[in-house]
C-alpha positions as CSV (number, residue, x, y, z in Angstrom):
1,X,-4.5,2.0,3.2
2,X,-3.7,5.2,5.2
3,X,-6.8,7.7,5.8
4,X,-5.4,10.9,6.8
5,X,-5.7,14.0,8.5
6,X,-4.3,17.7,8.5
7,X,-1.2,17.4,10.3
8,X,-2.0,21.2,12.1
9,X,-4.7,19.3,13.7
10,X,-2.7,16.6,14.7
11,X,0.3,18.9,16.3
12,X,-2.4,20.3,18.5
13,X,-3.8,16.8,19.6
14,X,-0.2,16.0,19.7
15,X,0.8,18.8,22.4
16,X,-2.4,17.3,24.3
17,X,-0.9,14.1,24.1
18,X,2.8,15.2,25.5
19,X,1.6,17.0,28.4
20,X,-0.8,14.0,29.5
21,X,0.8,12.0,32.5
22,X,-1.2,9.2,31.9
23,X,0.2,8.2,28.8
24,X,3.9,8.4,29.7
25,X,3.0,6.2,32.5
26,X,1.6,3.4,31.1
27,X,5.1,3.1,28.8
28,X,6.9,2.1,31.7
29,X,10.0,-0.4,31.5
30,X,8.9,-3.8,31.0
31,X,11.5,-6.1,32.0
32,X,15.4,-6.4,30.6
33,X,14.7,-8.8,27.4
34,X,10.9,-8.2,26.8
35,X,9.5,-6.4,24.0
36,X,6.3,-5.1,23.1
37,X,5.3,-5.7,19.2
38,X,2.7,-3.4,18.4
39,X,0.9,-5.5,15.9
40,X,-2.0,-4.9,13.0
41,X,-5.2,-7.1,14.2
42,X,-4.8,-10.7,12.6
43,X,-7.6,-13.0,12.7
44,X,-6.0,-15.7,11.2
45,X,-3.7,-16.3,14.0
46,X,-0.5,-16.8,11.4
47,X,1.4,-13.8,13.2
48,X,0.7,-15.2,16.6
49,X,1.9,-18.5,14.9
50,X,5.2,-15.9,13.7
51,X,6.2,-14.4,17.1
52,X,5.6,-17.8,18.6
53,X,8.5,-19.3,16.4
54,X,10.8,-16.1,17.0
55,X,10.7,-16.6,20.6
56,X,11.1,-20.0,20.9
57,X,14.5,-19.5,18.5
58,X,15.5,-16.7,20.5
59,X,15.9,-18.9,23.8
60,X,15.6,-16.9,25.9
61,X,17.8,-13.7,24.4
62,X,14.6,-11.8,24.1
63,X,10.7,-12.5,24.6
64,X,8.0,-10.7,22.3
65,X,5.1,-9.3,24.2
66,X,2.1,-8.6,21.4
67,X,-0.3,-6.5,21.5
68,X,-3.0,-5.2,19.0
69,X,-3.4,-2.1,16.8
70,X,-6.9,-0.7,16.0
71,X,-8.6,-2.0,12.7
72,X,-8.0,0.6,10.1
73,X,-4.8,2.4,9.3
74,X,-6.0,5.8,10.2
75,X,-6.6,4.5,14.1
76,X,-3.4,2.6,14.0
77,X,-1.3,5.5,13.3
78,X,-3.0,7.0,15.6
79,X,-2.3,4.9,18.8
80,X,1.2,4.6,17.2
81,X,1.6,8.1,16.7
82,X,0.2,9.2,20.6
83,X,2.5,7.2,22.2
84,X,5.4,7.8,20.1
85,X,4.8,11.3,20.7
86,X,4.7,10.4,24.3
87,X,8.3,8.4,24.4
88,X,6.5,5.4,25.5
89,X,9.7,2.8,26.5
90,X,7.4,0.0,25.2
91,X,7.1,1.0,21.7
92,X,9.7,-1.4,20.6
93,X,8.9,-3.4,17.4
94,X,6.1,-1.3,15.4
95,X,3.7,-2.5,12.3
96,X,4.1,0.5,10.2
97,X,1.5,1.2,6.9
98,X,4.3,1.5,3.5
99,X,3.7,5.4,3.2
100,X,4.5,6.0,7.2
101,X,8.5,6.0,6.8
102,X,9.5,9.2,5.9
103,X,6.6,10.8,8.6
104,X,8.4,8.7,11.6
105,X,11.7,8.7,10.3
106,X,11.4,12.4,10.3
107,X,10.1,12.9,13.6
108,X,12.8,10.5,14.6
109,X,10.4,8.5,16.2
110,X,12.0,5.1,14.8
111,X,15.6,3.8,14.2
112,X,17.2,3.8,11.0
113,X,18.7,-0.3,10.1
114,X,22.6,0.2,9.8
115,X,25.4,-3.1,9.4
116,X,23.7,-6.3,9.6
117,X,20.7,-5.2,10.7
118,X,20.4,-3.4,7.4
119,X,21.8,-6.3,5.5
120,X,19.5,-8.6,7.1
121,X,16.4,-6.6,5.9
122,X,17.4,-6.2,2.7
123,X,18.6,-9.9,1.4
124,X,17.0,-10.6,-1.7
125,X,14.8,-7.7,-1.4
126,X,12.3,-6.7,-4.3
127,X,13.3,-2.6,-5.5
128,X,9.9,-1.4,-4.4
129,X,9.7,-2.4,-1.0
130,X,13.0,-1.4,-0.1
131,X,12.0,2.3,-2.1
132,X,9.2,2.6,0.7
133,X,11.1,2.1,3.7
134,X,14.1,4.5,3.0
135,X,14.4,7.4,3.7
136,X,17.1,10.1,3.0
137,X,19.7,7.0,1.5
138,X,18.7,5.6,5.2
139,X,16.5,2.1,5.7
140,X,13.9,2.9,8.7
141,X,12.5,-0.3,8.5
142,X,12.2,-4.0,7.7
143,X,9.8,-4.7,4.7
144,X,6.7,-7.4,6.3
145,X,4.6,-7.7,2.9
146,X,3.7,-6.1,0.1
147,X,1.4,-5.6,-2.6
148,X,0.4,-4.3,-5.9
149,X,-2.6,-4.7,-8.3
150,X,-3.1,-6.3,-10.9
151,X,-5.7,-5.7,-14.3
152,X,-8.0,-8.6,-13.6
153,X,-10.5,-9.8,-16.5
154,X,-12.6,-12.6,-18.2
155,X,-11.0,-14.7,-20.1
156,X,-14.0,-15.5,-21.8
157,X,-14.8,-12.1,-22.7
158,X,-11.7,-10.2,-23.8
159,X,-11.4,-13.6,-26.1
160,X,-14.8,-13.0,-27.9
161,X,-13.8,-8.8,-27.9
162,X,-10.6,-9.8,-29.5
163,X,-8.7,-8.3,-26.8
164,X,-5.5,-9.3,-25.0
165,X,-4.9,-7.6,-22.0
166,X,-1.7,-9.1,-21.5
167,X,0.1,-8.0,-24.4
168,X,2.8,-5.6,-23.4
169,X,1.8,-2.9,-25.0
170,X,-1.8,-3.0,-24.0
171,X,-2.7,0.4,-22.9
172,X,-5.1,2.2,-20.5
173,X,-6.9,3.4,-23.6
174,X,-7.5,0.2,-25.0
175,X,-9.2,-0.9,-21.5
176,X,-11.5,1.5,-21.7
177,X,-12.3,1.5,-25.6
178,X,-12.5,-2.7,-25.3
179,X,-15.7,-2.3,-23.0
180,X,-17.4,-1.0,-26.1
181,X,-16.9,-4.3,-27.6
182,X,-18.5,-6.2,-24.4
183,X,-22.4,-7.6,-23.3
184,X,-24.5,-4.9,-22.1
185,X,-24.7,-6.4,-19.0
186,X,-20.9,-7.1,-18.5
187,X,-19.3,-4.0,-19.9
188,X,-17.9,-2.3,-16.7
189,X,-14.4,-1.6,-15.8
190,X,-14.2,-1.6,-12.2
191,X,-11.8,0.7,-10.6
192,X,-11.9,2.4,-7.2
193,X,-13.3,6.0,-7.5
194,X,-14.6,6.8,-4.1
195,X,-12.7,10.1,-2.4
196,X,-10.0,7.9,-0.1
197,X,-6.6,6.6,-0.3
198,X,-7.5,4.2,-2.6
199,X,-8.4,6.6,-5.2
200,X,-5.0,8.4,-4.4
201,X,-3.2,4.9,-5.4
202,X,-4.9,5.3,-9.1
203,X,-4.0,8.8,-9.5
204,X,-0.6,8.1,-8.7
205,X,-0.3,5.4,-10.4
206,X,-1.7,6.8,-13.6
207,X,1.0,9.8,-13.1
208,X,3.8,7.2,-12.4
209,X,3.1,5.1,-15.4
210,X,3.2,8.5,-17.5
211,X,6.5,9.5,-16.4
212,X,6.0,11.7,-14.0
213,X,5.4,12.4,-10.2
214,X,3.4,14.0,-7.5
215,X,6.3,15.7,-5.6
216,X,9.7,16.3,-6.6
217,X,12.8,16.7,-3.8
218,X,11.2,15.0,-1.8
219,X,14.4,14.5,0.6
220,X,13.8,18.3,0.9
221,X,11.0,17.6,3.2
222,X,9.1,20.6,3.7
223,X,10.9,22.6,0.7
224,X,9.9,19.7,-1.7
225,X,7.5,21.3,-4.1
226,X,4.1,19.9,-6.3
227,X,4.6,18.3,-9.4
228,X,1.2,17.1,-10.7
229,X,1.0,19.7,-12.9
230,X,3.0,18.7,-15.2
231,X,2.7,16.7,-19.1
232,X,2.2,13.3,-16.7
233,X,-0.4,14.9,-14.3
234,X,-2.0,16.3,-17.6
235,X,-2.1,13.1,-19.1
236,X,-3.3,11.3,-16.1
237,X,-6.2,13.2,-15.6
238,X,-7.4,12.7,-19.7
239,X,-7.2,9.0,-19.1
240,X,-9.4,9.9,-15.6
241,X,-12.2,12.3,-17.8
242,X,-12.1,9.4,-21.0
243,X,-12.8,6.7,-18.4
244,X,-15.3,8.9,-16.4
245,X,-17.1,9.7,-19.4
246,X,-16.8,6.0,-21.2
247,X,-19.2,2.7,-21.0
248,X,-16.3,1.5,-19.0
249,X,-17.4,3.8,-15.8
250,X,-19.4,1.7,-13.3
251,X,-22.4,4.4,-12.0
252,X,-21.1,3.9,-8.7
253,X,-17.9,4.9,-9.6
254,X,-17.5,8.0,-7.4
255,X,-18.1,6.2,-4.1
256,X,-16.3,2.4,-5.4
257,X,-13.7,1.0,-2.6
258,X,-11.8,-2.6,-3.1
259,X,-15.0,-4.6,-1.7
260,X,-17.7,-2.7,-4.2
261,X,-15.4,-3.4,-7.1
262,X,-14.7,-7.2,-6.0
263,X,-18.4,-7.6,-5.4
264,X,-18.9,-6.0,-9.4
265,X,-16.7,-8.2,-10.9
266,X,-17.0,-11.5,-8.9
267,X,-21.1,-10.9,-9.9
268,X,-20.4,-10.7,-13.5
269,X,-21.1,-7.3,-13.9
270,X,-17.4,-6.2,-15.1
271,X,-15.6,-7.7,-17.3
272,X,-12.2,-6.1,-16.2
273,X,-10.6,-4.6,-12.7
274,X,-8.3,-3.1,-10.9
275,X,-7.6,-4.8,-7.5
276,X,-5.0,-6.3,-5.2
277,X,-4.2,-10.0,-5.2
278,X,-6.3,-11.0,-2.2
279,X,-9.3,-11.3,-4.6
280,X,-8.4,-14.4,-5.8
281,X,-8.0,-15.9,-2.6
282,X,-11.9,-14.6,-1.9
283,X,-12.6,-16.4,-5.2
284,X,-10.7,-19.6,-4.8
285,X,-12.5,-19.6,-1.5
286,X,-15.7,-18.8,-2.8
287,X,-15.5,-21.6,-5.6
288,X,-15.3,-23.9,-3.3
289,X,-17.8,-23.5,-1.2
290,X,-20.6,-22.9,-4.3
291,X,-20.3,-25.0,-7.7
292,X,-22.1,-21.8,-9.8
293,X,-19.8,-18.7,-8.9
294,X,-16.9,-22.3,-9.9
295,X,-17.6,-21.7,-13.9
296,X,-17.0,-17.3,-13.1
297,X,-13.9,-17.8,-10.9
298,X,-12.3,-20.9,-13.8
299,X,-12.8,-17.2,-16.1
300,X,-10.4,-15.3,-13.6
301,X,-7.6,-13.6,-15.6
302,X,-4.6,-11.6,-14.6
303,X,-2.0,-8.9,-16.4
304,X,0.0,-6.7,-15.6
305,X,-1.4,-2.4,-14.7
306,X,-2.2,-0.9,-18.1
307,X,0.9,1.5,-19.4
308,X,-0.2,4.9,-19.9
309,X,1.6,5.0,-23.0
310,X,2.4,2.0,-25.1
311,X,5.9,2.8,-25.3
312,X,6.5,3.2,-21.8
313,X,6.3,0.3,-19.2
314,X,4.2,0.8,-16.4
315,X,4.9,1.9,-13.0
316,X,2.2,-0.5,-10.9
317,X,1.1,0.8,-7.7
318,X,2.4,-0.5,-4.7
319,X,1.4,-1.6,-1.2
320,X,2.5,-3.4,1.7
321,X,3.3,-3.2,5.7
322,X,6.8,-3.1,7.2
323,X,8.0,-3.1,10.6
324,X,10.4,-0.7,12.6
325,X,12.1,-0.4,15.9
326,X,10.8,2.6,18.2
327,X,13.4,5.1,18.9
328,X,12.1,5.4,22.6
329,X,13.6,1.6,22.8
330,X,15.9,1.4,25.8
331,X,19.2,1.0,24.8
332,X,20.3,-2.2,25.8
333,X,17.3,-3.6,24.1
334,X,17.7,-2.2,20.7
335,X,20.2,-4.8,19.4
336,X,17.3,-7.4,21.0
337,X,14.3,-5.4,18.9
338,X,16.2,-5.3,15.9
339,X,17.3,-9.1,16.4
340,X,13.3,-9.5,16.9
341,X,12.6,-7.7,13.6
342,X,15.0,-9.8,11.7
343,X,12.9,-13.0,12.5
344,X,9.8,-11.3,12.0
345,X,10.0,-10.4,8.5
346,X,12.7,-13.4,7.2
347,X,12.1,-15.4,4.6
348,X,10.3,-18.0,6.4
349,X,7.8,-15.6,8.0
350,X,6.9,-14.1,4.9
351,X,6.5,-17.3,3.1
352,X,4.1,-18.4,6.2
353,X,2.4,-14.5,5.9
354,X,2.0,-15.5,1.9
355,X,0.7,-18.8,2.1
356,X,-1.5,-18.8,4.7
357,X,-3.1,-14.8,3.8
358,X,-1.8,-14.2,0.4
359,X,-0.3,-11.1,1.0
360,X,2.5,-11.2,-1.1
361,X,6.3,-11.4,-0.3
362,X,8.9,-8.7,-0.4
363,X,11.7,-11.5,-0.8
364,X,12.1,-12.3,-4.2
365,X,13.3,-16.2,-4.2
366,X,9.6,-17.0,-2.3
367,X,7.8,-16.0,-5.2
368,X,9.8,-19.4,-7.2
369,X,8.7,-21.7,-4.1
370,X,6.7,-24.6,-5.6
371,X,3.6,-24.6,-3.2
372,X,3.3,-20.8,-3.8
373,X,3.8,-20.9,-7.4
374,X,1.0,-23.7,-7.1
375,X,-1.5,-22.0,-4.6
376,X,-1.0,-18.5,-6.6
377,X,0.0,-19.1,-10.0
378,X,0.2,-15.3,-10.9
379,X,3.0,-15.0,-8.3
380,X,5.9,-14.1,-10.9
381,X,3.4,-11.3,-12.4
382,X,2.6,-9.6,-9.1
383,X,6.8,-10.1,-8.3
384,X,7.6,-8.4,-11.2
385,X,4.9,-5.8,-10.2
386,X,6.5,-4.9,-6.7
387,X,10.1,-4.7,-8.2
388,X,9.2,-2.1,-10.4
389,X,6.4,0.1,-8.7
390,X,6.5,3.7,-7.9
391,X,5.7,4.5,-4.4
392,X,3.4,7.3,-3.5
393,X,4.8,10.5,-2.6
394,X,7.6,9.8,0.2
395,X,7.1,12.5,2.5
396,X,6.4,13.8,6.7
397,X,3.8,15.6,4.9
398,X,2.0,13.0,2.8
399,X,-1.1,13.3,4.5
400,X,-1.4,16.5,3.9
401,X,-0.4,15.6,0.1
402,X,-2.9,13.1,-0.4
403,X,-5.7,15.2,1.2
404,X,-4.9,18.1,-1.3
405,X,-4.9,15.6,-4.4
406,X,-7.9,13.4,-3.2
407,X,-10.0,16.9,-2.7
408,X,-8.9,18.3,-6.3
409,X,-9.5,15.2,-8.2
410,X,-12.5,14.1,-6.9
411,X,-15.2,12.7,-8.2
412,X,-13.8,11.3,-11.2
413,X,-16.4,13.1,-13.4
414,X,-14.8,16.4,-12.6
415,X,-11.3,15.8,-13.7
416,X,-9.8,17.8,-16.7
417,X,-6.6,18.1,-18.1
418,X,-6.7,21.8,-18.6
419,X,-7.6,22.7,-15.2
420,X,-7.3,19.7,-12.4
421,X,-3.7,19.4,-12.4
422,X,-3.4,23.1,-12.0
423,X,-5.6,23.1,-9.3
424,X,-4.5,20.2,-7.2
425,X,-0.6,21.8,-7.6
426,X,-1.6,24.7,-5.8
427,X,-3.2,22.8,-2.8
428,X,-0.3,20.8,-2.3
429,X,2.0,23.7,-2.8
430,X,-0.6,24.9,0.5
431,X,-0.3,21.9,2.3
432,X,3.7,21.9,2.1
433,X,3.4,25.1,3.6
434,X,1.6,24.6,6.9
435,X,-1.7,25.7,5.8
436,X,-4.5,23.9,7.0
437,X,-6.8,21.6,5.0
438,X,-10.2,20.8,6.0
């Protein structure tokens, strides 16, 4: 997830940056055929166990130098964005969060992917990835993973509630009123609530599903204009205020990230959630390791994101990294960096990424591989999921955007139709204009 800041703040840090020697210099040259991968940190070694393979296919052609980004997504774009700003030569092959294209692309801090270099890319790739990484009818980078969540549930429960979560008209209203029909003690619906990007990826998500968006003309960049307030945004925020005010509402829910809500559900306190897929990794793991929390994880359940309407199909939220080529990239090793990304994000790197982390595909044939379909049998759901999610606002500006929507929606308690929308299209309209946010 990406953590923002004001970008006014950031063009002052940024003039800082440009004039600082220091940093210009450390982006020296480093040799005719090596290049720098600036990668997300990766304690499972599978990456290292990726760029391994590429080089040793590459023979020679090109060598991949790693080295490692900061923890969270805020600090990476960060580092990435300093010496970007600083046309560092060595910022070759980049880890890029899903909502950085348009920002970079913009800037023209990264290449766009053009002949076979595009092709290569985009073989077999799902709709939703390959929404997030263009930009202006350009690709600006190679889809690495993605993501999207999934309603997760007790079997057990919705069974004895008479509820079916799966059926494809099962709405976000009938979520909420079905934790009426649950134990005391298990009637929570646990979503996350807290004033961050993941609360940004329900909001859109709820205004997606209704039909709707948070910014239109978008390829206008700076001239694209707010469009939360709107019958979608309205509707949205009534499913926020029912489910804020509902039995369904965890207490915690103002300040609930991925881990609280895992922690909720995996405890028994929920009965339903919305999370990624990497829970059930955590669980499988978990089961193994302790024969009690077995019988709770056997009760794990999937469906697809609730539709806002029953006669609309949802639009799930979407996740995922991707990886692009640095614009400062010396010329003769751009055909070598894009060569590099190729390998990087093919098939059988992302099939290795999958297996090994469970972060799902972007390729859509992996997801009808037999050991995957074996070790994660939700794995045609959660494809279905990516090919037809709705990225969050493609914009330069979207932290700006998410800042303004995060601040006017939050906490969940406060949200009203007649008022929040209204509100939080006003502060974006701001943001879109240069204004700063604090």
């Amino acid at each position: 997830m990406n953590h923002p800041r004001p970008r006014q703040k950031l063009a002052l840090f940024l003039a800082a940056v440009v004039a600082a020697p220091t940093l210009v210099a450390c982006g020296s040259d480093d040799g005719a055929n090596v290049l720098t991968f600036w990668q997300s940190p990766d304690s499972s070694g599978v990456v290292g166990k990726i760029v391994d393979r590429c080089n040793q296919e590459a023979n020679g052609r090109y060598v991949i130098r790693r080295e490692t980004l900061p923890n969270s997504a805020d600090a990476q774009r960060e580092q990435l964005v300093r010496r970007l700003a600083a046309k560092d030569k060595t910022m070759n092959v980049l880890f890029m969060d899903v909502i950085w294209a348009p920002e970079f692309a913009e800037a023209k801090w990264i290449l766009p992917f053009e002949g076979d270099d595009e092709a290569k890319a985009t073989a077999d790739l799902l709709e939703g990835p390959k929404e997030s990484a263009t930009w202006k009818g350009k690709l600006y980078a190679a889809p690495f993973s993605s993501n999207s969540q999934l309603l997760w549930y007790r079997k057990s429960l919705a069974q004895q509630a008479g509820v079916d979560p799966t059926a494809e008209n099962f709405t976000w209203d009938d979520l909420i009123d079905a934790s009426s029909k649950m134990p005391e003690n298990s009637r929570f619906v646990e979503i996350q609530g807290n004033r961050y990007e993941g609360y940004m990826v329900w909001i859109n998500g709820l205004v997606s599903s209704a039909g709707g968006s948070i910014l239109k003309d978008v390829d206008l960049g700076s001239k694209a204009t707010a469009d939360i307030d709107s019958d979608a945004g309205r509707r949205a925020a009534e499913i926020i205020e029912k489910f804020a005010k509902s039995p369904a509402a965890d207490f915690g829910l103002s300040t609930a990230v991925e881990e609280s809500t895992r922690a909720a559900f995996q405890n028994g306190t929920a009965w339903a959630m919305l999370n990624w897929p990497y829970i059930y990794g955590l669980g499988s793991e978990n089961a193994k390791k302790d024969p009690k929390f077995k019988a709770i994880f056997d009760d794990y359940a999937w469906a697809r994101y609730p539709r806002v309407d029953a006669n609309r199909a949802s639009a799930p939220p979407i996740g995922g990294a991707m990886i692009g080529v640095g614009a400062y990239t010396p010329a003769a090793k751009r055909p070598l960096a894009f060569e590099a990304v190729a390998c990087i994000t093919s098939p059988e790197s992302q099939k290795q990424r999958m297996d090994t982390l469970g972060e799902p595909a972007t390729r859509a044939a992996i997801y009808d591989d037999p050991a995957i379909l074996a070790k994660y049998p939700f794995a045609p759901l959660i494809r279905e999921s990516i090919d037809q999610a709705a990225p969050r606002p493609l914009s330069p500006f979207y932290n700006d955007v998410t800042i303004a929507v995060q601040r006017t929606w939050h906490p969940p308690s406060s949200v009203n139709p007649s008022y929040t929308p209204r509100r939080s299209d006003r502060l974006i309209g701001q943001a879109l204009k240069g204004k700063v946010l604090l």
